[in-house]
Each structure stands twice: as structure tokens, then as C-alpha cells.
C-alpha positions as CSV (number, residue, x, y, z in Angstrom):
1,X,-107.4,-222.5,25.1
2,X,-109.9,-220.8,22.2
3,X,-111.8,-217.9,23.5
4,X,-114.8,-218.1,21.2
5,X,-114.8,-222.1,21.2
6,X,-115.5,-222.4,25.0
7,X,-117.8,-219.6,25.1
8,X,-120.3,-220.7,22.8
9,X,-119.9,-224.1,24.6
10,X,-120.9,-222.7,27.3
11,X,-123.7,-221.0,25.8
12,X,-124.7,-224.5,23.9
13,X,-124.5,-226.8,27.0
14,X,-126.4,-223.8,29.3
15,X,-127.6,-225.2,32.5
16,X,-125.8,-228.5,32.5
17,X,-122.5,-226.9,32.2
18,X,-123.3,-224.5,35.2
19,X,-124.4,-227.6,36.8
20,X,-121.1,-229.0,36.3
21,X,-119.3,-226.5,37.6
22,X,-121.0,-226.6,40.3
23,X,-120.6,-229.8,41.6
24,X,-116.7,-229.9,40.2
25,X,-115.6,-226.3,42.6
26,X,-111.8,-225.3,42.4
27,X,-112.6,-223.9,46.4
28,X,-114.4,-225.7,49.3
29,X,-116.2,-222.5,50.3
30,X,-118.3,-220.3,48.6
31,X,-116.7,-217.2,47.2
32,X,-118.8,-214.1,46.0
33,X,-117.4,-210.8,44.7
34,X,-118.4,-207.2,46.6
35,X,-117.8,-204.0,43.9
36,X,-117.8,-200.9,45.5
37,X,-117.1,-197.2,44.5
38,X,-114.0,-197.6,46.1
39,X,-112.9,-200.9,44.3
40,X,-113.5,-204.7,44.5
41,X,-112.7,-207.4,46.9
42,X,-113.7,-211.0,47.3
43,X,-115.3,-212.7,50.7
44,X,-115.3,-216.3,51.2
45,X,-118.2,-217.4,53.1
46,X,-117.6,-220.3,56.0
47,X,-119.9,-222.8,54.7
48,X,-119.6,-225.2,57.2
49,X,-119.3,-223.3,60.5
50,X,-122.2,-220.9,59.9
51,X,-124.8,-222.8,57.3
52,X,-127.7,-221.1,58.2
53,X,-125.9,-217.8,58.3
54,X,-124.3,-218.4,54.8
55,X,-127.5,-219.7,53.0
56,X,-129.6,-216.1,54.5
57,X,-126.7,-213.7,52.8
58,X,-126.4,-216.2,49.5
59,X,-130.1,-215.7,49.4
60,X,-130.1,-211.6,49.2
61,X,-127.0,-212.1,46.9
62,X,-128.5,-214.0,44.6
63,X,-132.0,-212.6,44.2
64,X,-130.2,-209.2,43.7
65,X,-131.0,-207.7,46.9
66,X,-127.5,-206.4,47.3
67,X,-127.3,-204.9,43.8
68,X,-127.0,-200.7,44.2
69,X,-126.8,-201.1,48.2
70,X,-125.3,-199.1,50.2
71,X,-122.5,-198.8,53.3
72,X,-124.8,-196.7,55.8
73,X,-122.8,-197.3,58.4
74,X,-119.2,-196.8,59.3
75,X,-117.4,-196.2,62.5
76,X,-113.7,-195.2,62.7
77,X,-111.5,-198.6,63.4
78,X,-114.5,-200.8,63.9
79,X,-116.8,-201.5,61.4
80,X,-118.4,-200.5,57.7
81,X,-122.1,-201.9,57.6
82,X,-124.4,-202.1,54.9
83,X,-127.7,-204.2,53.6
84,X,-130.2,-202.3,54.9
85,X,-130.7,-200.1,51.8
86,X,-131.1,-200.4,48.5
87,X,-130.6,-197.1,46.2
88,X,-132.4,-196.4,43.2
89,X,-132.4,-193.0,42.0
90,X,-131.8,-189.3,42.4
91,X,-135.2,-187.7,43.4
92,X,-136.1,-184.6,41.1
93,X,-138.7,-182.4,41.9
94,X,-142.0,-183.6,41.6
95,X,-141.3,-187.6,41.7
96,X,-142.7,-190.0,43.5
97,X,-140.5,-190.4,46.7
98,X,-141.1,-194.3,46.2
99,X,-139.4,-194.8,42.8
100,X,-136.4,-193.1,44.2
101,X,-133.6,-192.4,46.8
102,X,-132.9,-195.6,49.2
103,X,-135.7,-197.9,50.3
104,X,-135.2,-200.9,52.6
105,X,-134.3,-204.2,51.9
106,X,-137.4,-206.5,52.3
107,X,-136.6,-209.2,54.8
108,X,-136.4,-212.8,54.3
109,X,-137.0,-214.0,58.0
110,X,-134.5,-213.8,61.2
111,X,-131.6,-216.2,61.1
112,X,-130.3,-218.3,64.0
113,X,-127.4,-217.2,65.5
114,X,-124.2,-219.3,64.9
115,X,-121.6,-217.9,66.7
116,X,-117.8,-219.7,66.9
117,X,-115.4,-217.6,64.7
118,X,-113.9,-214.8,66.2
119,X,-114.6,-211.4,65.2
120,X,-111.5,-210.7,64.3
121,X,-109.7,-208.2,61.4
122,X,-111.0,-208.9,58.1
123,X,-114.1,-210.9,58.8
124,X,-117.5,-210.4,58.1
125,X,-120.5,-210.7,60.8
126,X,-124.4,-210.6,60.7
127,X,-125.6,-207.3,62.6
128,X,-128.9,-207.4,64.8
129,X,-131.2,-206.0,67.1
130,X,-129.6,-205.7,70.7
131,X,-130.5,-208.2,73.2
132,X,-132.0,-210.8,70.5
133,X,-129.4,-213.2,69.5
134,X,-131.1,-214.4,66.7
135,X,-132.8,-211.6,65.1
136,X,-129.5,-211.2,62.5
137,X,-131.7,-210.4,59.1
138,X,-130.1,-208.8,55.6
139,X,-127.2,-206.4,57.4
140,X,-123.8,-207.6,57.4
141,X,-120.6,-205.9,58.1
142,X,-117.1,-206.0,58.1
143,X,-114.4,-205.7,61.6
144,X,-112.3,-203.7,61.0
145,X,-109.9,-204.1,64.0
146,X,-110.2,-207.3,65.9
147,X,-113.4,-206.8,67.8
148,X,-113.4,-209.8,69.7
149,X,-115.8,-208.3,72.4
150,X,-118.2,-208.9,70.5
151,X,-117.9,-212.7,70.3
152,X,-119.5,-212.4,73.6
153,X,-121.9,-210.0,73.3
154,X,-125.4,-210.3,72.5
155,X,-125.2,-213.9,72.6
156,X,-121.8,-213.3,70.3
157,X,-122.1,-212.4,66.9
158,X,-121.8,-214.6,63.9
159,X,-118.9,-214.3,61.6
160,X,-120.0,-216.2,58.6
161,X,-117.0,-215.3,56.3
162,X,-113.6,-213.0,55.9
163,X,-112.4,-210.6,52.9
164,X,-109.0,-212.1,50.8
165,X,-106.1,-211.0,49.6
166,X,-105.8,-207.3,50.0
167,X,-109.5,-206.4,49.7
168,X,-109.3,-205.0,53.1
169,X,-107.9,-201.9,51.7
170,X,-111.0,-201.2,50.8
171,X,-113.3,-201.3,53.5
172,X,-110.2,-198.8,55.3
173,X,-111.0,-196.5,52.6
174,X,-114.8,-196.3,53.1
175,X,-114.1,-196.3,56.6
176,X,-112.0,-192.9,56.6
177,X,-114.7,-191.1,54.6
178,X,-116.5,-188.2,56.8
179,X,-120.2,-189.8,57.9
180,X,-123.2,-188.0,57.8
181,X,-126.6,-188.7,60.4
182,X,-129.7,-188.9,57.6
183,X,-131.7,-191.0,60.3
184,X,-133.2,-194.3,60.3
185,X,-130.5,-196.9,60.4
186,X,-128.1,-194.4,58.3
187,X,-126.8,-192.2,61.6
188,X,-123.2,-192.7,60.3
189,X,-123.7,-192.7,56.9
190,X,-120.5,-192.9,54.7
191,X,-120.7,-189.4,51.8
192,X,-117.8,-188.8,49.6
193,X,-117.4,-185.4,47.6
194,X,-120.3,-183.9,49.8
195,X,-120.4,-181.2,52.3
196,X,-121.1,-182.0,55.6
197,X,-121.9,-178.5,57.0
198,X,-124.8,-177.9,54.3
199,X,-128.3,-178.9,55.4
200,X,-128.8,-181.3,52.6
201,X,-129.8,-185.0,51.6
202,X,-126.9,-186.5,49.5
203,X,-127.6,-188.2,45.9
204,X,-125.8,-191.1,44.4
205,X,-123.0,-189.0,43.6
206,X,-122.4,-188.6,47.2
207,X,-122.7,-192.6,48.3
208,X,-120.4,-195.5,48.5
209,X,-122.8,-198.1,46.4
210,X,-122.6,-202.0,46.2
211,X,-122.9,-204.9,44.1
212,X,-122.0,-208.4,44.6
213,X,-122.2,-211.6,43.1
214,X,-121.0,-215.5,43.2
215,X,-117.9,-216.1,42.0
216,X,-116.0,-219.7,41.0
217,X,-112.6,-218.4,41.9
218,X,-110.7,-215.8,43.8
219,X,-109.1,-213.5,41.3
220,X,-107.7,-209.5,41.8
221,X,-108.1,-208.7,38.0
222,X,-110.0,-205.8,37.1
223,X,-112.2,-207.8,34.0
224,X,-113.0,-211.1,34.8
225,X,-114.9,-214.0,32.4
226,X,-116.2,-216.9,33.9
227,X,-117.3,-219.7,32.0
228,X,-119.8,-221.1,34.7
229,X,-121.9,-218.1,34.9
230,X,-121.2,-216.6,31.8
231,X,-120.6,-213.4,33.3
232,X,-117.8,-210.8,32.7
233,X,-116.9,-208.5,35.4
234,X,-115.5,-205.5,34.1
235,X,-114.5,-201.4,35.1
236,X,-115.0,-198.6,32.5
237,X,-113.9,-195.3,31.5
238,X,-117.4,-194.2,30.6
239,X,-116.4,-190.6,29.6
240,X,-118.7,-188.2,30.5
241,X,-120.0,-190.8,33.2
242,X,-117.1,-191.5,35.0
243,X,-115.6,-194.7,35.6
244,X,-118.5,-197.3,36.5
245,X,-118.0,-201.1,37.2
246,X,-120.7,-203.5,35.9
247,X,-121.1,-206.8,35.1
248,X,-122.2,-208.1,31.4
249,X,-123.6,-211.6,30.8
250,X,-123.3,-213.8,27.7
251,X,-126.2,-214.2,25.8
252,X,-125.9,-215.2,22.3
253,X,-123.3,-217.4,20.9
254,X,-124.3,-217.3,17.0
255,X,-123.4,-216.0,14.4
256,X,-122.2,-213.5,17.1
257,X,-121.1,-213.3,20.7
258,X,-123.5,-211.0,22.3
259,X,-123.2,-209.7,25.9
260,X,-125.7,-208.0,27.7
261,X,-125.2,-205.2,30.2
262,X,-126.8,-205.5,33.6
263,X,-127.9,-202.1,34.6
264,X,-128.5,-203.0,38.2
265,X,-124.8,-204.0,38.5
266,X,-123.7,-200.4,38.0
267,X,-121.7,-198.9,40.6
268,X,-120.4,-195.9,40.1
269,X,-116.5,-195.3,41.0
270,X,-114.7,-193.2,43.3
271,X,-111.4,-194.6,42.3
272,X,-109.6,-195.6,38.6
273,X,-108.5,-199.1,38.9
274,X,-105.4,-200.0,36.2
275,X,-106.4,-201.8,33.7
276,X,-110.1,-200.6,33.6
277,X,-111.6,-200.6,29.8
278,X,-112.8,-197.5,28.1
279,X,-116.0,-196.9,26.1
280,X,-115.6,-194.8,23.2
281,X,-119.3,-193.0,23.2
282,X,-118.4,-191.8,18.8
283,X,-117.5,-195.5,18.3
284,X,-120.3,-197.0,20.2
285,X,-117.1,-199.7,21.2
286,X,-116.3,-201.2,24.6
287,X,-112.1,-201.9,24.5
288,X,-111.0,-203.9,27.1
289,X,-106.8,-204.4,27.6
290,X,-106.6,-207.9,29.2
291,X,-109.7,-210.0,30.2
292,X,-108.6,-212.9,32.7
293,X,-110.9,-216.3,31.8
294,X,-111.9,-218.6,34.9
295,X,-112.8,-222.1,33.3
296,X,-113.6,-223.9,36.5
297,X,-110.0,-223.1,37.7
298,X,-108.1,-223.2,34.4
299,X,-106.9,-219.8,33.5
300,X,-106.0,-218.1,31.0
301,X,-105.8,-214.4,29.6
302,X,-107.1,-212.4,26.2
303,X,-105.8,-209.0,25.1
304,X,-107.3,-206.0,23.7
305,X,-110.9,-206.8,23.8
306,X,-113.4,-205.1,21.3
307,X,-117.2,-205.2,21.9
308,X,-119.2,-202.7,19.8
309,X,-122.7,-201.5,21.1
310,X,-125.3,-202.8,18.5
311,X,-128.2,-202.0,20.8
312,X,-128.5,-199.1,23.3
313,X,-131.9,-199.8,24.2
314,X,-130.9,-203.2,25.6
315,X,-127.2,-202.4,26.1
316,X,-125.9,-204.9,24.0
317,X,-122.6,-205.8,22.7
318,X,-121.0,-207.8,20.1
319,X,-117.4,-208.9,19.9
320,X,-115.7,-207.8,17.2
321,X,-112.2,-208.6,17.8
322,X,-109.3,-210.1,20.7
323,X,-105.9,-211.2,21.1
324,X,-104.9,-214.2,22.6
């Protein structure tokens, strides 16, 4: 299978292709990606035994809610909770305390609570305000032991989906991080490289940041191109910057492939996944090693992967050069 060929079909058949693929799934459930600063994993939402549940979180995921959230919450052999914050930048002096730090997460509406799966290891749940069962909003989280108490508590809290393959590793990561109390619903705020005994507000550096998006198939690869959504998932060495993951998404097929980096996907990482790509800042180039391609469940793999910056402003990229 051609690299170039089926991406600039993709491109050329735009909407009806993702239509496609949308009707033809390789997965009953729905399946969306969580990057964090302490790596990736993948959730698969339970469709069918929590609707309304899924359809609320799908609508924060995809109207980029979630994108540069944050885990405010975490309590040793529990849980890790986040969606009530979205970050957007460190504060310097003199700015506007509204274009930066966290704000909230506007609300979409309560949800009605569906409970039925158990709250066990591994699975995610909608948090909510105590003694309203149905008050569950934007915060999710996930159990990190099996807290099946809580199946009858509160009118029992929904479980609408659970993390695959090993992405639990994860979540125990951000979990045995030191927490912080910077009030509101952050009393047990997760910090990394931050010191707790200073009298201090931490910045981005200091946070365990989010960003998630739908996904066609479960895959543990560190760069991922989907053909559906025309969206690469990828971690860099950005020098100077540290290693980030983001997401970049196809748009131009002629006479060049262009790709388009997403600034709101940026998450910052605490970790150096194998396999990450590495942006050469005197080049202006992007070189990937291996880049796994999802085409609705066929896949396949590319090697050594060159995209070269043509336009900072817009943080685009052309492809110069692959193996296959």
C-alpha cells in the first residue's frame, strides 16, 4: 500500500471518505486517544451501556474542550480526575489574568446518570456533585483500584468506558506525583518538578496537561496516520523545547503534501517515549523513524519520515521524503 496515493485520496474524496469510515468501523465502540505529559493511552467508551454518558464526554472531546486540560485531582490508589480546567498560558506580570493560567470548562448541561458497570481498575467514571445523581457534567476520571463502593454511592457512579492495553501505567504515574491544594476544585492538584514547601502558583511547566481525540483503531505506536481523519499523531524532540506531543492534520495534497500543526494539541512531556521524532530547529525539518498508517483497519508502516517547515507562522510542513 502507496503512502502518497492514499493520502491524497483521502484528501480528494474529503468528507465522503470520512463518512465511509465511519459507517464501515474496525471496533464496535468508540475509541479516542488521551496524550498526556506522562505518555499516551487509548479509552474505549461503552456505547451501548452508557449513551447519554458517552455522547456528553464525545461532545467536549470533539469541540476541543479537553485540548491543554488538566489532571487536578489525584488521590493515592483511587483516582486521577481531570475536565474541569482548561490551561492556557503562563501569566507574566502585568497580563490579563483572563488570557491566562487555567479557566473552567464551560458546561454543556447535567447528564443522566447511567450506572451498571462496575467501578472497577482501569475504568473511567463521570464525577459529580454529592447527593445529585445526575448532575455528572465535563469531569471524568479514572479508578485506579477497584472502587466498587462507589457503584452504590450517590445513586452509583457511571462508568462509561475503560483504558487498553497497558495505558494504565500511565495514570499510576500521575498518580504517584506529590499534589498541591491551589483551591477551587484543584485541592489535590497533581505538580511535577515543583516545590511543594514554596508559597507559589505552579506554571505549565509544573502540570500534567491533556489532549485527546477520536481515534479509528487502538494502536501503542508513538506516530500514528489515520486515513479517516487525516490526522497524524506524533512525539518530538523539540530541542530547546523539550519533547512535546501534538497532532498535525493533512491539508494539501498537491503538488505537495502539506500538514498542519495544531497548536492546541501540544502537551508538553515529562517522559521520552522510543521512537519519538526529532525537529531539527537549523534544518527547519521534522524526521520521524516509523509512522504506523490506520486505513480503516489495514495497516501498514513507513520509515524515516521527512517533513520540512515551509511556514512558521502557520506551522506548516511539507513532505519531502519516506521509506516504505
Amino acid at each position: 500500500m502507496s503512502f502518497l496515493p492514499n493520502l491524497k485520496k483521502a484528501v480528494l474524496t474529503g468528507g465522503m471518505l470520512t463518512a465511509l469510515f465511519a459507517t464501515v468501523t474496525v471496533q464496535a465502540n468508540t475509541l479516542v486517544r488521551v496524550n498526556t505529559t506522562y505518555g499516551s493511552f487509548t479509552i474505549e467508551l461503552f456505547d451501548e451501556a452508557a449513551p447519554d454518558t458517552v455522547s456528553n464526554f464525545l461532545g467536549y472531546v470533539d469541540r476541543g474542550d479537553y485540548a491543554r486540560s488538566l489532571f487536578h485531582r489525584s488521590e493515592s490508589d483511587f483516582v486521577v480526575q481531570a475536565g474541569a480546567y482548561q490551561w492556557q498560558r503562563d501569566c507574566a506580570t502585568g497580563m490579563d489574568a483572563t488570557t491566562c493560567s487555567a479557566i473552567a470548562i464551560p458546561s454543556q448541561g447535567s447528564v443522566r446518570n447511567e450506572p451498571g458497570a462496575s467501578n472497577t481498575r482501569g475504568t473511567l467514571a463521570m464525577a459529580k456533585f454529592g447527593g445529585a445523581p445526575d448532575s455528572a457534567t465535563s469531569q471524568w476520571f479514572v479508578n485506579l483500584a477497584d472502587n466498587t463502593d462507589l457503584d452504590e454511592q450517590n445513586g452509583g457512579f457511571t462508568v462509561f468506558g475503560k483504558v487498553l492495553g497497558e495505558g494504565l501505567a500511565v495514570a499510576d504515574a500521575i498518580n504517584d506525583l506529590p499534589v498541591i491544594n491551589v483551591g477551587g476544585e484543584a485541592q489535590q492538584l497533581p505538580v511535577r518538578d515543583f516545590d511543594t514547601q514554596q508559597n507559589q502558583l505552579p506554571a505549565e511547566a509544573n502540570l500534567v496537561l491533556i489532549n485527546m481525540h477520536r481515534v479509528e483503531r487502538f494502536s501503542s505506536a508513538v506516530n500514528v496516520f489515520e486515513y479517516g481523519t487525516a490526522l497524524l499523531t506524533t512525539s518530538v524532540d523539540a530541542g530547546d523545547l523539550g519533547n512535546l506531543s501534538l497532532n498535525m492534520r493533512l491539508v494539501s495534497d498537491g503538488p505537495e503534501l502539506v500538514f498542519e500543526m495544531d497548536p492546541t494539541s501540544i502537551v508538553p512531556l515529562s517522559v521520552a517515549p522510543d521512537g519519538r521524532g526529532v525537529f531539527d530547529e537549523a534544518e527547519q525539518r521534522l524526521r520521524l523513524p516509523q509512522v504506523e498508517l490506520n486505513d480503516n483497519g489495514q495497516v501498514s508502516v513507513i520509515n524515516n519520515v521527512v517533513l520540512r517547515m515551509t511556514d512558521g507562522a502557520q506551522l506548516r510542513f511539507v513532505v519531502e521524503s519516506y521509506e516504505e
